[in-house]
C-alpha beads as a LAMMPS data file, in Angstrom:
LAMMPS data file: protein, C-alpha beads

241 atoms
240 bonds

1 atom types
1 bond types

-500.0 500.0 xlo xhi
-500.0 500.0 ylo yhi
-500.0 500.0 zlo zhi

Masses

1 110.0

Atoms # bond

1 1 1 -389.858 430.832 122.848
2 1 1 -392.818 432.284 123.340
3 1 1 -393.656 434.836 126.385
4 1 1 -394.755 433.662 129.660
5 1 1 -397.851 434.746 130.902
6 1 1 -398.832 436.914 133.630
7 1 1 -395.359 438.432 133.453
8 1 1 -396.218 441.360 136.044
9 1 1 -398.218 439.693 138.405
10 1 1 -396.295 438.166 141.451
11 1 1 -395.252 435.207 142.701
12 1 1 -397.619 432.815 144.070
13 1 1 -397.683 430.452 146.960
14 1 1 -399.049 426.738 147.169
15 1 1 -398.045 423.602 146.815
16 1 1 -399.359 419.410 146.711
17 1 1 -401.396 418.965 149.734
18 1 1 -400.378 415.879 151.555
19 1 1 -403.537 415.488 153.181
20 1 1 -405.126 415.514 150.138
21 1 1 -403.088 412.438 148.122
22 1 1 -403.486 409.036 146.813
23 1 1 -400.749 406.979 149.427
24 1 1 -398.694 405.879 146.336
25 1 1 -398.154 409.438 146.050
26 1 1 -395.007 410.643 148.289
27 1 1 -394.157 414.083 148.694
28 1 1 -390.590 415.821 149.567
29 1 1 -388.054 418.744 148.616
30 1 1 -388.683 422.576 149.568
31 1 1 -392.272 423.007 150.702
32 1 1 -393.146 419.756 149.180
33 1 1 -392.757 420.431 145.802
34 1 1 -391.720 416.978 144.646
35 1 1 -394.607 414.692 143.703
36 1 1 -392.968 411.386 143.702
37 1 1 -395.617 408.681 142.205
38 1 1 -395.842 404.749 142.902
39 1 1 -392.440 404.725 144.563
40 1 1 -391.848 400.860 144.515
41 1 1 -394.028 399.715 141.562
42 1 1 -397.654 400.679 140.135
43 1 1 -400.722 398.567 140.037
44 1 1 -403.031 401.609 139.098
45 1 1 -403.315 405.594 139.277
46 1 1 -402.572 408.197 141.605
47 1 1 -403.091 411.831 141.938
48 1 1 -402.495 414.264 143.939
49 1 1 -404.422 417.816 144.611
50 1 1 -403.279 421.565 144.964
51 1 1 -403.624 423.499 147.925
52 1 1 -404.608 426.343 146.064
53 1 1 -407.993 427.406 144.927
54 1 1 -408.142 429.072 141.499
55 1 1 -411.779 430.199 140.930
56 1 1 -411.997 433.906 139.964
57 1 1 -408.448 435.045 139.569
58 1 1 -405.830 433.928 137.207
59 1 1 -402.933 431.681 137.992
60 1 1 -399.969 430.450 135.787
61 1 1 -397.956 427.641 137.155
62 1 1 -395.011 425.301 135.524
63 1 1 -394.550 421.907 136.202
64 1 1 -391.039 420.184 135.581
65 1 1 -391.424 416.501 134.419
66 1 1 -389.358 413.746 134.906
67 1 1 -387.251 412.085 132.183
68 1 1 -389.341 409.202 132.827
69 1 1 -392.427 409.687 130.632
70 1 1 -393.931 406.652 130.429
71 1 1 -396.619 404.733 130.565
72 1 1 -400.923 404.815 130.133
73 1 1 -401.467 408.342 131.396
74 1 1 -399.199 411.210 133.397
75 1 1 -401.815 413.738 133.288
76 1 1 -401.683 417.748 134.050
77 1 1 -404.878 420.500 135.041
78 1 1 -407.433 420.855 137.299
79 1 1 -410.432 419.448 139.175
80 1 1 -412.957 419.612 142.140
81 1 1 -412.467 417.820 145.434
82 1 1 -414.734 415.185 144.007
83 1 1 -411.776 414.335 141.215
84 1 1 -410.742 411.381 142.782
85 1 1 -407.092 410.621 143.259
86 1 1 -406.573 406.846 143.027
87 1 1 -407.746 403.801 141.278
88 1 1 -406.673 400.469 140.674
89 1 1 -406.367 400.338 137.322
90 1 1 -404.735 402.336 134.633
91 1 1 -406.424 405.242 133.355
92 1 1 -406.744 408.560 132.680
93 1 1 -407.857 409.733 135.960
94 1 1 -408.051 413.291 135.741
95 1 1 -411.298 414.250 133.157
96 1 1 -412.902 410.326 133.429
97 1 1 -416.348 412.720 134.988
98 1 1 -417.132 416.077 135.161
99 1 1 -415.707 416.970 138.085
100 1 1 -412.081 417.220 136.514
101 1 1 -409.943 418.701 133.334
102 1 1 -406.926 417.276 132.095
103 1 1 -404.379 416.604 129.085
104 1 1 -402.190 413.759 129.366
105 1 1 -398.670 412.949 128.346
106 1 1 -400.386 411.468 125.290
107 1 1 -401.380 414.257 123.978
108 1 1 -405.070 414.142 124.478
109 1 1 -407.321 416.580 126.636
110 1 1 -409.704 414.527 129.121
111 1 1 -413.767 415.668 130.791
112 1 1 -416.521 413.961 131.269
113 1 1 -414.973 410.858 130.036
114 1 1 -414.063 411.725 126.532
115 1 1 -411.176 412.700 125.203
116 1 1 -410.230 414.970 122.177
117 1 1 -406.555 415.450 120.213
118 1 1 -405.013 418.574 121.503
119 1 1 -400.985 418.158 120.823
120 1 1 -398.463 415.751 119.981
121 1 1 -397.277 413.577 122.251
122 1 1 -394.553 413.950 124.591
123 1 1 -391.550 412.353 123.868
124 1 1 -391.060 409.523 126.289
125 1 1 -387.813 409.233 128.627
126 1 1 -387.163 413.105 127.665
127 1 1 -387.886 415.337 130.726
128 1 1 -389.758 418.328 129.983
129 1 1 -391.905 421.516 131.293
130 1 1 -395.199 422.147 131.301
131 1 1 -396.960 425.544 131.739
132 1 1 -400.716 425.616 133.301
133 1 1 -402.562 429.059 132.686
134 1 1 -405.892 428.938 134.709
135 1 1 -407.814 432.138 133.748
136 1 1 -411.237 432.220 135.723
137 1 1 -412.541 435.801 134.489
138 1 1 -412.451 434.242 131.339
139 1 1 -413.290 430.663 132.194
140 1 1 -410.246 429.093 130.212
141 1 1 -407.547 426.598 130.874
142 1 1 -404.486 426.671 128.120
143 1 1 -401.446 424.877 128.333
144 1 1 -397.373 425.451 127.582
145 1 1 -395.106 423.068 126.781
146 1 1 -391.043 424.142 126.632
147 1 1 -392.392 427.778 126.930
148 1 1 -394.171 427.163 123.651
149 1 1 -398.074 428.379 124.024
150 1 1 -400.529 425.290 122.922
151 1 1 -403.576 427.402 122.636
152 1 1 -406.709 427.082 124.876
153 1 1 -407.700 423.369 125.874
154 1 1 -411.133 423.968 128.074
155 1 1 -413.604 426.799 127.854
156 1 1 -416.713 427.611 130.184
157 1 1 -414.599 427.127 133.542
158 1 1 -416.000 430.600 134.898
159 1 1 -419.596 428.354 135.251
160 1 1 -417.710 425.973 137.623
161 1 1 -419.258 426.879 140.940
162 1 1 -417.558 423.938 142.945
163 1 1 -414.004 425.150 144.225
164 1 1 -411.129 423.861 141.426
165 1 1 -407.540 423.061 142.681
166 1 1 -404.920 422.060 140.540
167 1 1 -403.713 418.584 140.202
168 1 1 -401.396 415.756 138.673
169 1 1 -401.560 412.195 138.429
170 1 1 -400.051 409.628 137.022
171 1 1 -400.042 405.654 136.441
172 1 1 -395.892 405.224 136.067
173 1 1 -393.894 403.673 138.443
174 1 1 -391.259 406.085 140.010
175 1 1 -392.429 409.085 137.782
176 1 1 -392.033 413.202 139.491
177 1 1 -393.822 416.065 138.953
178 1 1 -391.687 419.362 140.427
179 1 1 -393.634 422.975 140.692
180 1 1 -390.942 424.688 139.550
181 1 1 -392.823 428.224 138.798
182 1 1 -395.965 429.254 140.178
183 1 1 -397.419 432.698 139.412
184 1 1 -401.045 434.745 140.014
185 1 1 -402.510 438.140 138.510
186 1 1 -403.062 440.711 141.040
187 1 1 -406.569 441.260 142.481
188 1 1 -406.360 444.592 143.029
189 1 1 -404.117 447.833 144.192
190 1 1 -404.688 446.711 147.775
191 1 1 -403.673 443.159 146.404
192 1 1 -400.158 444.675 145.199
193 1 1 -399.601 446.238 148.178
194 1 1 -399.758 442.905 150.232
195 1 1 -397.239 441.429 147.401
196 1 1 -394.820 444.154 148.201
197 1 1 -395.481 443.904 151.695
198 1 1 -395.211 439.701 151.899
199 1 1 -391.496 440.129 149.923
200 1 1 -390.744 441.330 153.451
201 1 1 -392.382 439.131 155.825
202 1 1 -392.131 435.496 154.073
203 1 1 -393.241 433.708 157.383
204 1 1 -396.334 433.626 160.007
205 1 1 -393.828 434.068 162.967
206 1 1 -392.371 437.356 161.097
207 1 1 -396.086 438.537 160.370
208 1 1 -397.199 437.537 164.026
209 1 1 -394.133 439.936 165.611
210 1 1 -396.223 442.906 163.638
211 1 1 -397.910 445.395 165.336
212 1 1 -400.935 445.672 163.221
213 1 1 -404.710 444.927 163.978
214 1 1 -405.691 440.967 163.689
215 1 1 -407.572 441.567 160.585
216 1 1 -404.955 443.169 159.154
217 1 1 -402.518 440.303 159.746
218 1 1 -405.648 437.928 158.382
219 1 1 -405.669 439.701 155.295
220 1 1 -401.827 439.541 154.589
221 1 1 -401.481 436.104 156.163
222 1 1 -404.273 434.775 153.422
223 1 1 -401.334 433.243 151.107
224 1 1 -399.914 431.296 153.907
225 1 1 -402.730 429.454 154.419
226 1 1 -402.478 425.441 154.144
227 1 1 -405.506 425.448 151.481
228 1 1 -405.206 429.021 149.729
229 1 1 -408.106 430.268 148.771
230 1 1 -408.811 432.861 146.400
231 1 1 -408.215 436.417 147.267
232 1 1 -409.854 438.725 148.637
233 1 1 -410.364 442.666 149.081
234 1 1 -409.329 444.148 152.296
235 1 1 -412.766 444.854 152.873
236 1 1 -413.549 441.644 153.456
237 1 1 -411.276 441.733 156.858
238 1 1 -411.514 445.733 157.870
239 1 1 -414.483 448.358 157.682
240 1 1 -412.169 450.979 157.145
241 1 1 -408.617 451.577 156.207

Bonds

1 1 1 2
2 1 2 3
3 1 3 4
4 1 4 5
5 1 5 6
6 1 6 7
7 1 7 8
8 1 8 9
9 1 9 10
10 1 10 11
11 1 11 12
12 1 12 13
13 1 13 14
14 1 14 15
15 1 15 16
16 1 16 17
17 1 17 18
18 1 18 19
19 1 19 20
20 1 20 21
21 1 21 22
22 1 22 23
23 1 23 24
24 1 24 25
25 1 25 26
26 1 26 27
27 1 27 28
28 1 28 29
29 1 29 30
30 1 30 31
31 1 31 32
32 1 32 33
33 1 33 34
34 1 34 35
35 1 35 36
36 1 36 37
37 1 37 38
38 1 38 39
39 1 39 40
40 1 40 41
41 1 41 42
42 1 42 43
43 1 43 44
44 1 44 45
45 1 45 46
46 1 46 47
47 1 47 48
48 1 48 49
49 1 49 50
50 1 50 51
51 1 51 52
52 1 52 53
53 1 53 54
54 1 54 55
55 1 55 56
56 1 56 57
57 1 57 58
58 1 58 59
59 1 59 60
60 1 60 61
61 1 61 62
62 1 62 63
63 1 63 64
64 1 64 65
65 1 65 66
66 1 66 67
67 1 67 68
68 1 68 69
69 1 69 70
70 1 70 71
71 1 71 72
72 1 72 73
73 1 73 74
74 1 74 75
75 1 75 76
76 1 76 77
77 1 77 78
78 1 78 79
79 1 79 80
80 1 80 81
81 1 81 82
82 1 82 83
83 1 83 84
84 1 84 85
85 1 85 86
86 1 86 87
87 1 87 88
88 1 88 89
89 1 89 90
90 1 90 91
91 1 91 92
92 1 92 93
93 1 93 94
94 1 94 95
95 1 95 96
96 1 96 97
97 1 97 98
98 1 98 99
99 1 99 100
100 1 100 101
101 1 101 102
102 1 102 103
103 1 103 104
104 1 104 105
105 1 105 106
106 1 106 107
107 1 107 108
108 1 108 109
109 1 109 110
110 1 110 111
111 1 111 112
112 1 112 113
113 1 113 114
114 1 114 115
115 1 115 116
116 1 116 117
117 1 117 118
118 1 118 119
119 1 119 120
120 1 120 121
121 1 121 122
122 1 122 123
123 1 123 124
124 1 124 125
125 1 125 126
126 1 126 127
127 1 127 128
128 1 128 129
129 1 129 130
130 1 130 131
131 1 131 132
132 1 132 133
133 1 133 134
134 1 134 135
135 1 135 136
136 1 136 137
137 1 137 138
138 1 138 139
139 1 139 140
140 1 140 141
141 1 141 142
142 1 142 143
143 1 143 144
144 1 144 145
145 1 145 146
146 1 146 147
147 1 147 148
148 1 148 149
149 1 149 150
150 1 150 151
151 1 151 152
152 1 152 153
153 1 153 154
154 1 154 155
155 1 155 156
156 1 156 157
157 1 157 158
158 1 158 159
159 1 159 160
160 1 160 161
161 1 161 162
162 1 162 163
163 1 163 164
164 1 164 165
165 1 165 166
166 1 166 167
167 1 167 168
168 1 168 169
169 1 169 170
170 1 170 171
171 1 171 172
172 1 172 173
173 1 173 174
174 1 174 175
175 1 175 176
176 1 176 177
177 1 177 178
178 1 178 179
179 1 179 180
180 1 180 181
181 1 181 182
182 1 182 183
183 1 183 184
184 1 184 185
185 1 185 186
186 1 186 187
187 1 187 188
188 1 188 189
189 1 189 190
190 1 190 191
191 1 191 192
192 1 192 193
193 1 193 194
194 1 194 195
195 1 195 196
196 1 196 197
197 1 197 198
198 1 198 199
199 1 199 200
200 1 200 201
201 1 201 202
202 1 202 203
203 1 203 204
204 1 204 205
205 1 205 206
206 1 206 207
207 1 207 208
208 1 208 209
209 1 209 210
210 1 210 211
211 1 211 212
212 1 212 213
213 1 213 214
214 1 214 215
215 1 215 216
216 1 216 217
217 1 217 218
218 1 218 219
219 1 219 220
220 1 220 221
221 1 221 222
222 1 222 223
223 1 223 224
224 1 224 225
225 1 225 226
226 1 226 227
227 1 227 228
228 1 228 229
229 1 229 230
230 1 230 231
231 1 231 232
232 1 232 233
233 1 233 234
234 1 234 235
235 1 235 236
236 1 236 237
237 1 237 238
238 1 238 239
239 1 239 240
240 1 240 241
């Protein structure tokens, strides 16, 4: 098995935003982890978008997939809020414009409407992990399946002005998508220091009881945000430390 990446950076903090959903999409388990599609039956596609924005930093995240693999397309990566997130019809949803970036369970990597071989295809009714390396210094997206590294999939994703948010979709009835890992580079020294710090204080009511100066508590309270956005230096909340 291969080695994880960004193996000493720190834990990250997001999850599905249920604001931001298709409604056959139902959400649930420990900060709603659990993306639960087409609960009853499907007539078409849904998807569902991450709360966290990835542009300029790097973020590793693992998604644990249902035995039930099935079906036109369960898809995996990353798009702008214009991605949409439902359809009535089956298809491969995430990479049918340019607005999103996507490999389904099929095998085959999805944007702007085409599609190109990139793996084998997943076994169906076998559950299974997959790995999602977003590097935006570099402007590449590369995938993991099993811990097993399947090279780079997208290029040029550092050009990408619009924010991109990760997200998941699928058209199979009663199909779940679990973030099981999720993982981010650090920033900066000040940027490890909050890490060490947020080990600590792992809710806004502990970080509110702080006596510290509001920007101070704006700068370590960034992660908890409902949409996380990508880091910043401290500079960007203090004139001097």
């Amino acid at each position: 098995m291969a080695t994880l990446p960004l193996r000493h950076g720190c834990e990250d903090h997001w999850t599905w935003n249920r604001r931001d959903r298709s409604d056959e999409v139902r959400l649930y388990g420990p900060g709603l982890r659990v993306a639960h599609f087409h609960p009853n039956w499907s007539s078409g596609t849904a998807g569902v978008r991450g709360t966290r924005v990835l542009n300029n930093g790097r973020y590793y995240w693992e998604l644990g997939i249902s035995q039930r693999i099935f079906g036109t397309s369960m898809m995996f990566g990353i798009g702008t809020r214009r991605a949409r997130l439902h359809v009535d019809a089956f298809t491969n949803l995430l990479g049918e414009d340019e607005h999103g970036w996507g490999l389904s369970h099929k095998g085959l990597l999805w944007h702007g409407g085409r599609w190109t071989h990139y793996t084998k295809p997943f076994r169906e009714n076998e559950a299974t992990t997959v790995g999602v390396l977003f590097d935006g210094i570099t402007g590449t997206l590369t995938y993991y399946k099993d811990g097993t590294c399947l090279g780079i999939a997208f290029k040029g994703l550092n050009d990408v002005r619009e924010p991109l948010y990760p997200i998941v979709c699928s058209t199979a009835a009663k199909t779940e998508m679990t973030l099981t890992l999720m993982k981010r580079d650090f920033v900066n020294l000040q940027d490890r220091c909050r890490a060490v710090i947020l080990k600590q204080v792992s809710s806004q009511a502990q970080l509110d009881k702080l006596t510290l100066p509001p920007r101070i508590k704006g700068y370590l309270s960034e992660p908890m945000a409902d949409t996380v956005q990508p880091f910043q230096p401290v500079n960007k909340y203090v004139n001097s430390v």
